[in-house]
C-alpha positions as a Markdown table, in Angstrom:
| # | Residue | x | y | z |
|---|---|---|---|---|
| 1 | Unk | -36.7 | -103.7 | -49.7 |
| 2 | Unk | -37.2 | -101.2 | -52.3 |
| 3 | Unk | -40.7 | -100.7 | -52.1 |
| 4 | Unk | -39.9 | -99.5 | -48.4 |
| 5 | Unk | -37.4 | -97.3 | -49.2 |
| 6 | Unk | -39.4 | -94.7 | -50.9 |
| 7 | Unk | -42.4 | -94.0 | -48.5 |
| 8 | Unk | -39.7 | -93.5 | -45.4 |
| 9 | Unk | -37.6 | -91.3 | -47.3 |
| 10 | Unk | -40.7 | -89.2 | -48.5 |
| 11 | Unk | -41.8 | -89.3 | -44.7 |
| 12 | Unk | -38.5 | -88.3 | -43.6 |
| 13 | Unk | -38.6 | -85.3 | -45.8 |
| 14 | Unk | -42.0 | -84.0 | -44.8 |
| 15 | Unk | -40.8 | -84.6 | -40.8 |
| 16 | Unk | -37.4 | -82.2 | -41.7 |
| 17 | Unk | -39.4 | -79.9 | -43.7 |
| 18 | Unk | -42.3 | -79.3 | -40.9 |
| 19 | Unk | -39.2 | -78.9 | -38.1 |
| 20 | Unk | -38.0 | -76.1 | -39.9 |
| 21 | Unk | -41.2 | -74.4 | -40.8 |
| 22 | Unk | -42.1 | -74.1 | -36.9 |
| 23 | Unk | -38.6 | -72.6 | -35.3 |
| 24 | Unk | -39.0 | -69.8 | -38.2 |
| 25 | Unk | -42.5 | -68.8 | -36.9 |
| 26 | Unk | -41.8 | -69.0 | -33.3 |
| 27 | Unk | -38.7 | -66.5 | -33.7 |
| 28 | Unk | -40.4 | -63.1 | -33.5 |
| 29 | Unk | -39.2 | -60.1 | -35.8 |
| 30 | Unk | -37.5 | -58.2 | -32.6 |
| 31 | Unk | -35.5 | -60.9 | -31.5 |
| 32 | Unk | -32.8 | -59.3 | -33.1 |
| 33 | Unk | -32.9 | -56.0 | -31.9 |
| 34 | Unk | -33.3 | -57.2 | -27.8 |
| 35 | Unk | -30.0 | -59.2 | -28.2 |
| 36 | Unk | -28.5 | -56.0 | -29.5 |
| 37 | Unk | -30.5 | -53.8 | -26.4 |
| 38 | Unk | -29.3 | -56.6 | -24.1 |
| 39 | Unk | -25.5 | -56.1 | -25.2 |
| 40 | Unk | -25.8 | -52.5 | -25.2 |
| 41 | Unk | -27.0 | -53.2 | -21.3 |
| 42 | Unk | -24.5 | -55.4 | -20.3 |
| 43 | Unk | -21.4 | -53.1 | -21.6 |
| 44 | Unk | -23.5 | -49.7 | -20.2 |
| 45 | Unk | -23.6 | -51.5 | -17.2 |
| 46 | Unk | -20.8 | -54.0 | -16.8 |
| 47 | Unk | -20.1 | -56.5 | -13.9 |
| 48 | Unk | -23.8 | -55.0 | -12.6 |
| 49 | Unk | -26.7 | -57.8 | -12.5 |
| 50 | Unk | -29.4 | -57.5 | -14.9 |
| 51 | Unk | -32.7 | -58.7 | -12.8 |
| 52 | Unk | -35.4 | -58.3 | -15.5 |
| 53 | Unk | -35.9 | -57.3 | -19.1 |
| 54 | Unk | -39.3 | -56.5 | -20.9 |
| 55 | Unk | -40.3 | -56.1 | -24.8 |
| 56 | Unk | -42.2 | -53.0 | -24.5 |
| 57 | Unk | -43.7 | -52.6 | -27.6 |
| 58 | Unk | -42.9 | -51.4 | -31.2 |
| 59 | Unk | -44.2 | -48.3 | -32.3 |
| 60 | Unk | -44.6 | -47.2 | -36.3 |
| 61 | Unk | -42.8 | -43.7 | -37.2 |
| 62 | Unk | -43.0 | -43.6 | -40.9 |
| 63 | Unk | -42.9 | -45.4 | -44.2 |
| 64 | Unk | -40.9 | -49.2 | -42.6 |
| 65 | Unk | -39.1 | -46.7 | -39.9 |
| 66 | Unk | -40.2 | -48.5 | -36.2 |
| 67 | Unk | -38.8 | -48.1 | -32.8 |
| 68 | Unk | -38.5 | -51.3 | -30.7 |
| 69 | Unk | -38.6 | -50.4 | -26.9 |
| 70 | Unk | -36.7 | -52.8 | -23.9 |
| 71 | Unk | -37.2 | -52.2 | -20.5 |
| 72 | Unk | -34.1 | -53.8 | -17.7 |
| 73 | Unk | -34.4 | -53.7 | -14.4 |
| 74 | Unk | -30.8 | -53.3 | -13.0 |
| 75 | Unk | -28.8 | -53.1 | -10.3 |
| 76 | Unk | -26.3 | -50.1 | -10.2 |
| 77 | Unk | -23.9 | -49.2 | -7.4 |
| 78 | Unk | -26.4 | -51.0 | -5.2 |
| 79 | Unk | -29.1 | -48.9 | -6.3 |
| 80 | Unk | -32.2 | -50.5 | -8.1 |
| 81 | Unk | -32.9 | -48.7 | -11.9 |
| 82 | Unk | -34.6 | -49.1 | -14.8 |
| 83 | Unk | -32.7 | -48.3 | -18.1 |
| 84 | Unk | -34.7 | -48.5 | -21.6 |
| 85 | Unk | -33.0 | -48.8 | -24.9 |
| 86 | Unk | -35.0 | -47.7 | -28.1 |
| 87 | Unk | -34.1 | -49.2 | -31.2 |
| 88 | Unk | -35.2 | -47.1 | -34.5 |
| 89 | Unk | -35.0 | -49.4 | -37.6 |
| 90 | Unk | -36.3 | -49.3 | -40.7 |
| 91 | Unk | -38.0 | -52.8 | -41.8 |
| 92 | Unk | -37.7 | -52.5 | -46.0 |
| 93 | Unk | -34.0 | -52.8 | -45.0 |
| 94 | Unk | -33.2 | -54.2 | -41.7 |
| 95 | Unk | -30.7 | -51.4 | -40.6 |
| 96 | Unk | -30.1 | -50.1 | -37.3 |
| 97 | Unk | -31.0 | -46.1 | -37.5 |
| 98 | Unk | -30.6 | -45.3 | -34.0 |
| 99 | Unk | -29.9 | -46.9 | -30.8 |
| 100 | Unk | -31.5 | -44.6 | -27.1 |
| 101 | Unk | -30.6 | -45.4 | -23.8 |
| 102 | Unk | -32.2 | -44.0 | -20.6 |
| 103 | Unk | -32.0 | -44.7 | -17.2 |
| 104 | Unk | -34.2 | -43.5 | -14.4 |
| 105 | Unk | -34.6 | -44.9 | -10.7 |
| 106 | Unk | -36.6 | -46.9 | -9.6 |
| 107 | Unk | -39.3 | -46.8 | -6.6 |
């Protein structure tokens, strides 16, 4: 029974190990920043219905400073816009610098 016991808890620990390795490296580096855009959305625009949201893209300012870009599609008094929230950041640190919103209509 002994002899048993070691090779399944080694396999165990390699199956636990590999589990965690592979939810890190699907979560990307942004996925912070669009739950914080996405917030932002929902109290900007509350009881309205949010039909879409897009990553735009991440653009490099200076030395770690980037801005994170979301695109939402929603509905406002009945009419259709699109708002975008910009999220500056600096990476070295992880802080929020500055948070944009803008809202245009849509055609």
């Amino acid at each position: 029974m002994k002899k048993y016991l070691a090779p399944m808890f080694a396999t165990l620990v390699i199956l636990l190990s590999m589990n965690n390795l592979d939810v890190s490296a699907q979560r990307p580096d942004y996925e912070k920043y669009g739950r914080i855009a996405t917030a932002v959305i929902k109290e900007d625009f509350p009881g309205e219905e949010v039909r879409d949201y897009q990553y735009m893209g991440r653009k490099q300012l200076s030395d770690g400073q980037v801005v994170d870009s979301f695109q939402f599609k929603v509905t406002a008094d009945g009419q259709p816009l699109i708002a975008t929230v910009q999220i500056t950041h600096d990476l070295k640190n992880k802080r929020l610098l500055n948070l944009t919103v803008t809202e245009q209509a849509q055609q």
